[in-house]
C-alpha positions as CSV (number, residue, x, y, z in Angstrom):
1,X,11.0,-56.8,44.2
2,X,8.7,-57.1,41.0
3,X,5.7,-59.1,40.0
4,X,7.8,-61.6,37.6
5,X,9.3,-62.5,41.0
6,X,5.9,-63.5,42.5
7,X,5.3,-65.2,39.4
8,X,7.9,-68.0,40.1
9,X,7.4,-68.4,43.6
10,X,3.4,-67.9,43.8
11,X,1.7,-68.0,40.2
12,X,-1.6,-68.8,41.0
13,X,-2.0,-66.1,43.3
14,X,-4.5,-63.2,42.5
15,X,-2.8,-59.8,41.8
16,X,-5.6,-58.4,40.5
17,X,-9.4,-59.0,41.4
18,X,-11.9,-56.8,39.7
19,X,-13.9,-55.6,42.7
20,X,-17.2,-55.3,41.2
21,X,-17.1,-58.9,39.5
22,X,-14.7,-60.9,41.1
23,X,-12.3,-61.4,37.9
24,X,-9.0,-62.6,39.3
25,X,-5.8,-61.9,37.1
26,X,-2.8,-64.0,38.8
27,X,1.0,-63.5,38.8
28,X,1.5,-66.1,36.6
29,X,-1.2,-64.8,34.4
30,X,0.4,-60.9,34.7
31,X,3.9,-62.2,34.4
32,X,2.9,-63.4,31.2
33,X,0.7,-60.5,29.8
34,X,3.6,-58.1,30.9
35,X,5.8,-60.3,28.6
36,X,3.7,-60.3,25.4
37,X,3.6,-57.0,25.7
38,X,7.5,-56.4,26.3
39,X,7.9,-58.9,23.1
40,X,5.5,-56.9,21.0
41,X,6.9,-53.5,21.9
42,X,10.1,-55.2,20.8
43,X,8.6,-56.7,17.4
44,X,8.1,-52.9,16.2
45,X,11.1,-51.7,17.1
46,X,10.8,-49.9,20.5
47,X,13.6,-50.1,22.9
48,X,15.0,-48.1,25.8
49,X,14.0,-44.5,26.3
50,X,10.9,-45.1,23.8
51,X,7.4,-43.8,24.5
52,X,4.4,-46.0,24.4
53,X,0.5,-44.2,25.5
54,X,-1.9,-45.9,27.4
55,X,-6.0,-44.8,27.4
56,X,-8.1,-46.8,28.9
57,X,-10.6,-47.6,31.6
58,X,-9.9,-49.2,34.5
59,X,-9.0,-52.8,33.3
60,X,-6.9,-55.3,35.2
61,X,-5.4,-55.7,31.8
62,X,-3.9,-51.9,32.2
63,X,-1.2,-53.5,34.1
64,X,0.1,-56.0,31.8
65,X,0.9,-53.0,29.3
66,X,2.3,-50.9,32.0
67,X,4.4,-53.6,33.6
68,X,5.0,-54.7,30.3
69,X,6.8,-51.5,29.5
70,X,8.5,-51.2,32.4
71,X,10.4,-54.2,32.0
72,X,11.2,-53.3,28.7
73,X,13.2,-49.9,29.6
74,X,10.0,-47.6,28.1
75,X,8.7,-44.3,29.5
76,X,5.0,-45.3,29.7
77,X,2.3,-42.4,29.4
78,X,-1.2,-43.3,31.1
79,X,-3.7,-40.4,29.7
80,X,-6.9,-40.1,31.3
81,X,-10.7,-40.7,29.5
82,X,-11.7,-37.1,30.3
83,X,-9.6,-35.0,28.2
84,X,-10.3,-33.1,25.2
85,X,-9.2,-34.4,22.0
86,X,-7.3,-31.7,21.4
87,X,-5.2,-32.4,24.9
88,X,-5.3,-35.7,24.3
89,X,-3.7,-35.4,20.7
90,X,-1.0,-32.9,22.5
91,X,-0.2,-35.0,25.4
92,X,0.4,-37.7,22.4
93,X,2.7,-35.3,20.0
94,X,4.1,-33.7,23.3
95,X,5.4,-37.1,24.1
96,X,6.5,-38.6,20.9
97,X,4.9,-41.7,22.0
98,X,5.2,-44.1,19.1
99,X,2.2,-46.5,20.0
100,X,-1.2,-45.8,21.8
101,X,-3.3,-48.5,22.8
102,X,-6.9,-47.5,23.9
103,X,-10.1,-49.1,25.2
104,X,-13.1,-50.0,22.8
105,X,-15.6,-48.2,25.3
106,X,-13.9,-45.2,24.3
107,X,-14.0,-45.7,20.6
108,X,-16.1,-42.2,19.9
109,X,-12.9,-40.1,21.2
110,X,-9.9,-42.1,19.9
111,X,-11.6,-42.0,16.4
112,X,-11.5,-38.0,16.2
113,X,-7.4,-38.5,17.6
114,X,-5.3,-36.8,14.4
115,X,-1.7,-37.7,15.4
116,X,-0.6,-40.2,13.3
117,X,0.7,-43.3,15.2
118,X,0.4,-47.1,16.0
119,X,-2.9,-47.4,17.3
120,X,-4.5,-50.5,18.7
121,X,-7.9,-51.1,20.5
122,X,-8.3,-53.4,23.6
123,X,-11.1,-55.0,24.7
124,X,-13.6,-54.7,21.9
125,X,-13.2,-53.3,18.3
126,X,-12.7,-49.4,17.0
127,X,-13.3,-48.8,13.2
128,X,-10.3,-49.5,11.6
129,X,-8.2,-50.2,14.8
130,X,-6.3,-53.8,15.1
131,X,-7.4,-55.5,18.5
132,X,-4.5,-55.0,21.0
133,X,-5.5,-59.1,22.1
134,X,-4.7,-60.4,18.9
135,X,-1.4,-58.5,17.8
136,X,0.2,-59.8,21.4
137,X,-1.1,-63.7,21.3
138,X,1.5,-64.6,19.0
139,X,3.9,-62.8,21.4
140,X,5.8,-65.3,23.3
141,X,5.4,-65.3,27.0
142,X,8.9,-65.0,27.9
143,X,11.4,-61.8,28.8
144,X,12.9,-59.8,26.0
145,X,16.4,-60.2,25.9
146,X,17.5,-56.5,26.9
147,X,15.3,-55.9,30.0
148,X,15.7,-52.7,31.6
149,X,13.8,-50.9,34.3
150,X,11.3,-48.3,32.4
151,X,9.5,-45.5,33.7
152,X,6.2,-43.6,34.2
153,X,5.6,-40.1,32.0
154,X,2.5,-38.7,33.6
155,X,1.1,-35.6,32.7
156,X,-1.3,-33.5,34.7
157,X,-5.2,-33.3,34.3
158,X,-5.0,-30.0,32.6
159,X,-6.7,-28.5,35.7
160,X,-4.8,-25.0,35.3
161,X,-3.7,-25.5,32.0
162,X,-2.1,-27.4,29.0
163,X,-1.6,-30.9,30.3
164,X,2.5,-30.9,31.1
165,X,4.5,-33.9,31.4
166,X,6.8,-35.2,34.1
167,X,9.9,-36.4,32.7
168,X,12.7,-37.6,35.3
169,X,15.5,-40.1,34.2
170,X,15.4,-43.4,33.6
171,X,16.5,-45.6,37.0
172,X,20.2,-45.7,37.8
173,X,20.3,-49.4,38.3
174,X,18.3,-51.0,35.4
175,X,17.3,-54.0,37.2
176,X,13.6,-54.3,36.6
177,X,13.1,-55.5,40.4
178,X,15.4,-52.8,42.1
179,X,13.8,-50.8,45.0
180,X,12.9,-47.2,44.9
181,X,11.4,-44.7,47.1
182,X,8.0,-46.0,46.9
183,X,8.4,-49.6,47.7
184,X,10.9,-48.6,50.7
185,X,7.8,-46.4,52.0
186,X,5.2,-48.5,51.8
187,X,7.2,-51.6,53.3
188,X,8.8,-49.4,56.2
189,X,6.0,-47.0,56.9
190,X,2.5,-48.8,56.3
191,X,3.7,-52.3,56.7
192,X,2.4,-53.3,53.3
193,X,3.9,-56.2,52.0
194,X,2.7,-60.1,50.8
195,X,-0.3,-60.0,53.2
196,X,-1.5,-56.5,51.9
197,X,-5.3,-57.1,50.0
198,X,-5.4,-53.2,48.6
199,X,-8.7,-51.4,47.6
200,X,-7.7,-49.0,44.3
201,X,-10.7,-46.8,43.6
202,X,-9.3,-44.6,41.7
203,X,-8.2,-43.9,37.9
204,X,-4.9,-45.7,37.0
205,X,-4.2,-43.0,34.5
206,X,-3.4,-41.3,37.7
207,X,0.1,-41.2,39.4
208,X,-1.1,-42.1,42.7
209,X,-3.1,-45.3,41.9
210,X,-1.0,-46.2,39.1
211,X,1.9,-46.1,41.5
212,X,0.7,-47.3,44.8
213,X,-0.9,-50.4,42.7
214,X,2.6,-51.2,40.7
215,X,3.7,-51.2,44.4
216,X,1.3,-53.5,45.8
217,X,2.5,-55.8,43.1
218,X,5.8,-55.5,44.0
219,X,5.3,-56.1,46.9
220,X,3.2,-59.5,46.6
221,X,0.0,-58.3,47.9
222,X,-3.5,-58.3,45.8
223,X,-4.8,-55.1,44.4
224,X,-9.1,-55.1,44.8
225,X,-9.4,-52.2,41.7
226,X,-12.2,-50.8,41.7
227,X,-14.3,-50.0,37.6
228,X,-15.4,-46.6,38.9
229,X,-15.9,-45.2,42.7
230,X,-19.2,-45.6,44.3
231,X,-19.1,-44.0,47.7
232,X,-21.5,-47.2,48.9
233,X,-19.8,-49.7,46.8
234,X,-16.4,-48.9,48.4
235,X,-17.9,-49.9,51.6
236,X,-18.6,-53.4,50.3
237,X,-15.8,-54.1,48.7
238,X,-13.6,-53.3,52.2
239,X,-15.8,-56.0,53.7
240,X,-16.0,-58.7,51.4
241,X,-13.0,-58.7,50.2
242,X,-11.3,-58.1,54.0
243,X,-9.2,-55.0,52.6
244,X,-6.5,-53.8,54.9
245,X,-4.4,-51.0,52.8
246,X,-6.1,-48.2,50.6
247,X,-5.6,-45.1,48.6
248,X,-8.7,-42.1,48.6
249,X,-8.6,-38.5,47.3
250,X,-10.5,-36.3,50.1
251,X,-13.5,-36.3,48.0
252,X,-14.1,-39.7,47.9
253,X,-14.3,-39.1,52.2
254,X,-16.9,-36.2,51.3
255,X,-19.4,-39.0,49.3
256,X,-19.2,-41.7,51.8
257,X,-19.8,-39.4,54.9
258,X,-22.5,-38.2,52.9
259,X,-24.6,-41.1,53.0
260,X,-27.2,-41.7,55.5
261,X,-25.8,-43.5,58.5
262,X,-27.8,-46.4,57.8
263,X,-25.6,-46.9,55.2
264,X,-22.6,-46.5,56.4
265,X,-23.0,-48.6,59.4
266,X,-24.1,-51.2,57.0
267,X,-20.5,-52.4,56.7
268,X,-17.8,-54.1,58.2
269,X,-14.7,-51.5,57.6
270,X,-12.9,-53.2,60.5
271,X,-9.7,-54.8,58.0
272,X,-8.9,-51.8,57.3
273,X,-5.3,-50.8,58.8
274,X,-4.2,-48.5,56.2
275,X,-6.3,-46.2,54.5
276,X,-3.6,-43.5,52.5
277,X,-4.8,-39.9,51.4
278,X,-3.6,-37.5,49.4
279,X,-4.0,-35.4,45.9
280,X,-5.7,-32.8,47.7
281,X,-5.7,-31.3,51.3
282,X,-8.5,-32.7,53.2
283,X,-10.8,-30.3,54.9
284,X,-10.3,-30.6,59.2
285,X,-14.0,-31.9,60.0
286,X,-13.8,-34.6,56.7
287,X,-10.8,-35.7,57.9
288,X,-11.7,-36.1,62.2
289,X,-15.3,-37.4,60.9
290,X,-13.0,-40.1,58.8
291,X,-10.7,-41.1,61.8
292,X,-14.4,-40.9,64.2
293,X,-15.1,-43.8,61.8
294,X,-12.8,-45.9,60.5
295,X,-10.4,-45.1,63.5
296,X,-6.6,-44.0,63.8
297,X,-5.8,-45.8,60.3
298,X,-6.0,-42.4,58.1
299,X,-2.2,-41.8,56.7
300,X,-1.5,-38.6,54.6
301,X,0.9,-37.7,52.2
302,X,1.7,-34.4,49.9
303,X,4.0,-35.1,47.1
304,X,3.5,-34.6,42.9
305,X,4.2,-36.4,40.2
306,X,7.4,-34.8,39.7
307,X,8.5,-36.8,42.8
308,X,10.4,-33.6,44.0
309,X,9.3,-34.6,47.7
310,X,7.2,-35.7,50.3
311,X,5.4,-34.9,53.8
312,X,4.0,-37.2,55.7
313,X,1.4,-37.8,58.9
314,X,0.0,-40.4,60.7
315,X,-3.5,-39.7,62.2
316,X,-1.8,-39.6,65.6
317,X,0.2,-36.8,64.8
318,X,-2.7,-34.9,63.0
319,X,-4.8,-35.2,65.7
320,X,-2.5,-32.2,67.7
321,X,-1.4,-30.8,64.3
322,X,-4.8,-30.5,62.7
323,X,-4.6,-29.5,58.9
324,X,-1.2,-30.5,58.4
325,X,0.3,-32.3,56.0
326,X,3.0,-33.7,58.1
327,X,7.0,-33.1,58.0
328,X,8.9,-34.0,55.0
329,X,10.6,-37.8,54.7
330,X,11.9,-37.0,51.4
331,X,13.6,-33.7,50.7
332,X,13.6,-30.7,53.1
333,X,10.6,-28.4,52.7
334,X,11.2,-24.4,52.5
335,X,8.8,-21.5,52.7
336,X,9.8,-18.6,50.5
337,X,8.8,-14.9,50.3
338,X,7.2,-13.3,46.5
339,X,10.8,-12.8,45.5
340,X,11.0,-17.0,45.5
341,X,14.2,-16.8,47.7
342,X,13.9,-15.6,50.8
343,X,12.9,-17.9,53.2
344,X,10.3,-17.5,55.7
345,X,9.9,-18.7,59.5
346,X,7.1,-20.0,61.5
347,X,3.2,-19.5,60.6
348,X,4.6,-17.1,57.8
349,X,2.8,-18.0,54.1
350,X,4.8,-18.4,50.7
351,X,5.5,-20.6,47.9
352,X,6.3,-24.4,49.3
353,X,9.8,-25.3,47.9
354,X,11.4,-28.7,48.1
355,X,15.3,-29.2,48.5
356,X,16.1,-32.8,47.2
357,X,18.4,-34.5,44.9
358,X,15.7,-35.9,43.0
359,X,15.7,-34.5,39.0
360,X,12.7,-33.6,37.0
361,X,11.8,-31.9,34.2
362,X,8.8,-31.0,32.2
363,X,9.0,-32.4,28.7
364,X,9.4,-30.2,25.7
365,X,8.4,-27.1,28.5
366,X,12.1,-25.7,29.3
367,X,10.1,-22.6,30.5
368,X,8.0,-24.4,32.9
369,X,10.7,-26.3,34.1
370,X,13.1,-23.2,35.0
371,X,9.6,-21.7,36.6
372,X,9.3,-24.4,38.9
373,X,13.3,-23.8,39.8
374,X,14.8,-21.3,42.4
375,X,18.6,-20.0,42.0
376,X,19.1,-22.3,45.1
377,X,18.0,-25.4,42.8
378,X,14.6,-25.7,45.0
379,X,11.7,-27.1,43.4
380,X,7.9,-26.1,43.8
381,X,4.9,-27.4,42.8
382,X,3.1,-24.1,43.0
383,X,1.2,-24.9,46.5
384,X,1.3,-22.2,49.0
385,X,1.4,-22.8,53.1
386,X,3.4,-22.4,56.0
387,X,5.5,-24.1,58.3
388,X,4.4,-24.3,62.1
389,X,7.2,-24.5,65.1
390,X,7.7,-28.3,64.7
391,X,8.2,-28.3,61.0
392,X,4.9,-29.2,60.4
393,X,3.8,-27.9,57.0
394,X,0.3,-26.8,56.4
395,X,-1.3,-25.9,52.5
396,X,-3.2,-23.0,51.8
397,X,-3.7,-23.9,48.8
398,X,-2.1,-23.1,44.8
399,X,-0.7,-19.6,44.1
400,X,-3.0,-20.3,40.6
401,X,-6.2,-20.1,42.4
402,X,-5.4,-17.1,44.4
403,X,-8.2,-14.5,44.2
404,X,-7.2,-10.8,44.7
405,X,-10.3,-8.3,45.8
406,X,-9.7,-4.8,46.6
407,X,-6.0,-6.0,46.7
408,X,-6.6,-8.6,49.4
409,X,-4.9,-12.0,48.7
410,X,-7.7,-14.6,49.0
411,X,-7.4,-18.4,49.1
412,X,-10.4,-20.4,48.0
413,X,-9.6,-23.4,49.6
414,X,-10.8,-22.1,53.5
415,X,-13.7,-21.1,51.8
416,X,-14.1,-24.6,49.8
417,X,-13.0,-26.7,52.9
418,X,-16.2,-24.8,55.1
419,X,-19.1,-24.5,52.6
420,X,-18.7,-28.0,52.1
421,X,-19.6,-29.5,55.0
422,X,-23.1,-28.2,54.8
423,X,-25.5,-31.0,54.6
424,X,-27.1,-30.0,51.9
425,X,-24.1,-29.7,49.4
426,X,-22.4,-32.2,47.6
427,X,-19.4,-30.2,46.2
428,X,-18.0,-27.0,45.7
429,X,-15.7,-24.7,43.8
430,X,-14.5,-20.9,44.9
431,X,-13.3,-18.7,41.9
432,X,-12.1,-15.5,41.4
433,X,-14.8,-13.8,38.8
434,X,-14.1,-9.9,37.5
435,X,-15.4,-7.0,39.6
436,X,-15.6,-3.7,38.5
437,X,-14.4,-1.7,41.8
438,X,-13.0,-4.7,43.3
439,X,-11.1,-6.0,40.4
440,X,-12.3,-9.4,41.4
441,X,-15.1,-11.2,43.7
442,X,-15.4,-14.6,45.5
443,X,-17.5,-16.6,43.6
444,X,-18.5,-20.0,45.0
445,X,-20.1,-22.6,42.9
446,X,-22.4,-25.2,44.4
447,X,-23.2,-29.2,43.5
448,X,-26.0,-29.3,45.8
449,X,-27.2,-32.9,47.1
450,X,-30.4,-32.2,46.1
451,X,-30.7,-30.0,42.9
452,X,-34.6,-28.7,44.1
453,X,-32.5,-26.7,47.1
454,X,-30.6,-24.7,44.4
455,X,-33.0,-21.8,45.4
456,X,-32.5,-17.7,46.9
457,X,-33.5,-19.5,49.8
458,X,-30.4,-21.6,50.0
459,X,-28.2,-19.0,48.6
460,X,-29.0,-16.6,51.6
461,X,-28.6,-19.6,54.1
462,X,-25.3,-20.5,52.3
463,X,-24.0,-17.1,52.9
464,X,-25.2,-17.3,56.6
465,X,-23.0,-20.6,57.2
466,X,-20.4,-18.7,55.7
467,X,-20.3,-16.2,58.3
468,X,-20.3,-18.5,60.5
469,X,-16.3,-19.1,60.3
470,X,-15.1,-17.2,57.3
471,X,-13.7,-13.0,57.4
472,X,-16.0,-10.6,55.9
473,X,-13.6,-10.7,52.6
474,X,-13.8,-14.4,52.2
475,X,-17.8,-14.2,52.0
476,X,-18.8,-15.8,48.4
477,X,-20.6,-12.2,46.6
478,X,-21.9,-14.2,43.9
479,X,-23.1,-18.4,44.7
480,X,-24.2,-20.3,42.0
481,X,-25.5,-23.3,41.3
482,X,-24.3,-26.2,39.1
483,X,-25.7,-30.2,38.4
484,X,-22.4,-31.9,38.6
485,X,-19.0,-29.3,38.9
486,X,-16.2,-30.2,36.3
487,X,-14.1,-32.4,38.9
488,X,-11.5,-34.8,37.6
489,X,-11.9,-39.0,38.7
490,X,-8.9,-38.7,40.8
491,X,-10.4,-35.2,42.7
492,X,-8.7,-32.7,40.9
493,X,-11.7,-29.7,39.7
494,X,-11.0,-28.2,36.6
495,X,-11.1,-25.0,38.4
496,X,-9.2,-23.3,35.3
497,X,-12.8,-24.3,32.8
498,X,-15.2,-22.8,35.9
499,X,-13.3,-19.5,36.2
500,X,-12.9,-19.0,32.2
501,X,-16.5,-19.0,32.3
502,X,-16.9,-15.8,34.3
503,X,-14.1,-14.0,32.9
504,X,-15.2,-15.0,29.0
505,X,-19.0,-13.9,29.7
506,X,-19.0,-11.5,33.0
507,X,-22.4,-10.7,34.6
């Protein structure tokens, strides 16, 4: 299915409703955007396999560029508002993306951009930029002559590194409404379909909204996005706008248990009949105090952008598999030993590798690619876990982040997953910082709720509740104390900037 298809047999229906103003975009009214856009891409001389960027806020009008691209055969890249210019001018050369279209509000970083291509603004005017609006509304409102199914080209938030693309080929069959993976899951598995009112919160510069929303719309359903995530405002917008599908990150669970109960009994969450999860793992007592609440209706995934494979589990099945990620629907999931070959059995920790026919590469990265590659043609995505008796896979967490003290292999995520469900913190990082004897030491790095408790006090009774459940190796040496920690929109922390910090200036 596609939205131009909804567009003939329901135009006036919302597709998009801006949750925190009520803006409705219809199908008719997305149809049409999508192709302007496909008409103007074609007026300078883009066509299949060409690369158009995309950096903006969260705007219903992001998805009459993206769809507008896809129907035109382009690899579309969505870049996200927090990088650097330097990653973002990267991202743009690493690409050879040939237009970029950005939102006025973020004129002050597109203006410093030095790679020289097409540039519009939408929304609102940048110094020199032509207005994205008026270059399209000469565009006629009709498909281009050559459609062809186009393609996502997301790159990662940098959290470990240069930003890295994920190229995979164009689809087999280039009709723009043929099914894929994604549509066939969310159809047979979560029932979304026409009916389906879907609460985005997220950045659609990331794969997961940005896909599960393109789905919706495929699908015929009305996607509630969201400007920017407010743990309270989240709750609102489920009850008045009755929405019965969803996509979090496990942080966004963390902020809306953290509000008083006052709050969160405030609102009707009873719609909701599908609320997906993924990004990150999702600590044991977030996730039971999240089905405690909303009920049985929590449905998690692990998969990447590289699209390489997928686990999944209902909340029934978590509930006597708690932690897990579930059993793979896509691929088959391996663990392998350091050597990256030999596989490992039950409750025995390595490298996660998928074994699917899907194909991915990172762009322009041939090193990185064959990284990512075993001589058996697996694929991993760098997580580590294990695999229990059932085939029920369970993450540790990323090789990356691995902290080794006094030769010990240490995990931060345990020690991340405990310290923050203390009431009084808001967030938390674990990094590996240098140590003399040890070679390193657990460092953990605290958003309290409240910055007046970032005391010795609350240090010493942080290190206390850390006893409470962690191994004597696992105890943070060193806690500090930070006003908001580095963490991406979508959840992701720039770990990679916290632990540079203590390797660059050691104390």
């Amino acid at each position: 299915m596609h939205p131009s298809v909804h567009a003939k047999a329901n135009p006036d229906k919302p597709a998009i409703i801006v949750a925190e103003t009520g803006e409705a975009i219809s199908y008719g009214e997305l149809d049409a955007a999508s192709n302007r856009a496909a008409q103007f891409f074609r007026s300078r001389g883009l066509g299949h396999e060409d690369v158009v960027a995309f950096m903006l806020d969260n705007t219903p009008q992001y998805y009459g560029l993206t769809w507008g691209a896809q129907r035109s055969g382009l690899r579309y890249v969505c870049i996200s508002s927090r990088l650097t210019q330097d990653e973002t001018d990267y991202i743009l050369e690493n690409s050879g993306a040939k237009m970029l279209v950005v939102s006025a509000s973020l004129g002050d970083a597109a203006l410093q951009l030095t790679t020289g291509i097409e540039r519009f603004a939408m929304g609102g005017d940048i110094a020199g930029w032509p207005r994205w609006e008026e270059a399209v509304a000469a565009m006629p409102p009709t498909p281009v002559a050559d459609e062809r199914a186009g393609v996502d080209m997301l790159y990662s938030s940098g959290t470990t590194g240069r930003p890295k693309g994920v190229r995979v080929p164009l689809p087999d069959d280039p009709a723009i409404d043929a099914a894929n993976s994604l549509v066939m899951l969310a159809s047979a598995v979560f029932q979304i379909d026409a009916n389906s009112v879907y609460l985005s919160p997220a950045p659609l510069y990331h794969a997961a909204p940005l896909r599960w929303s393109m789905t919706i719309h495929r699908l015929g359903g009305t996607v509630v996005l969201m400007k920017k995530f407010d743990p309270e405002a989240a709750l609102a917008h489920i009850e008045k706008y009755r929405v019965n599908s969803s996509q979090w990150v496990p942080t966004h669970f963390v902020r809306m248990l953290k509000l008083p109960e006052a709050v969160r009994s405030r609102y009707d969450t009873s719609s909701l009949k599908v609320a997906i999860h993924a990004a990150a793992p999702c600590p044991i007592p977030v996730k039971q105090a999240m089905i405690d609440w909303w009920g049985p209706v929590l449905f998690e995934y692990y998969a990447g952008s590289e699209g390489n494979g997928m686990t999944f589990i209902s909340s029934v099945e978590w509930l006597t598999h708690q932690g897990s990620v579930g059993r793979p629907i896509l691929g088959a999931v391996h663990i392998v030993g350091d050597d990256n070959e030999t596989e490992l059995g039950p409750r025995q920790e390595g490298a996660v590798f998928f074994e699917s026919e899907s194909v991915f590469e990172y762009h322009g990265d041939s090193e990185k690619t064959a990284s990512s590659r075993n001589s058996k043609g697996w694929s991993t995505l760098g997580d580590v876990g294990y695999l229990d008796e059932e085939g029920y896979l369970y993450l540790t967490d990323r090789k990356s982040f691995m902290i080794i003290s006094g030769g010990v292999n240490i995990y931060p995520q345990e020690i991340e997953n405990h310290l923050v469900t203390h009431p009084k913190v808001a967030d938390v990082a674990v990094v590996g910082g240098p140590h003399e004897e040890m070679g390193e030491e657990v460092i953990a790095v605290i958003q309290p709720a409240d910055m007046a408790d970032a005391t010795d006090a609350f240090r010493e009774e942080l290190g206390a509740y850390a006893r409470e459940k962690l191994s004597g190796v696992k105890i943070p040496r060193r806690i500090d104390f930070m006003e908001a920690l580095p963490r991406h929109d979508t959840g992701k922390l720039y770990k990679r900037l916290l632990r540079d910090q203590y390797w660059a200036r050691p104390n």
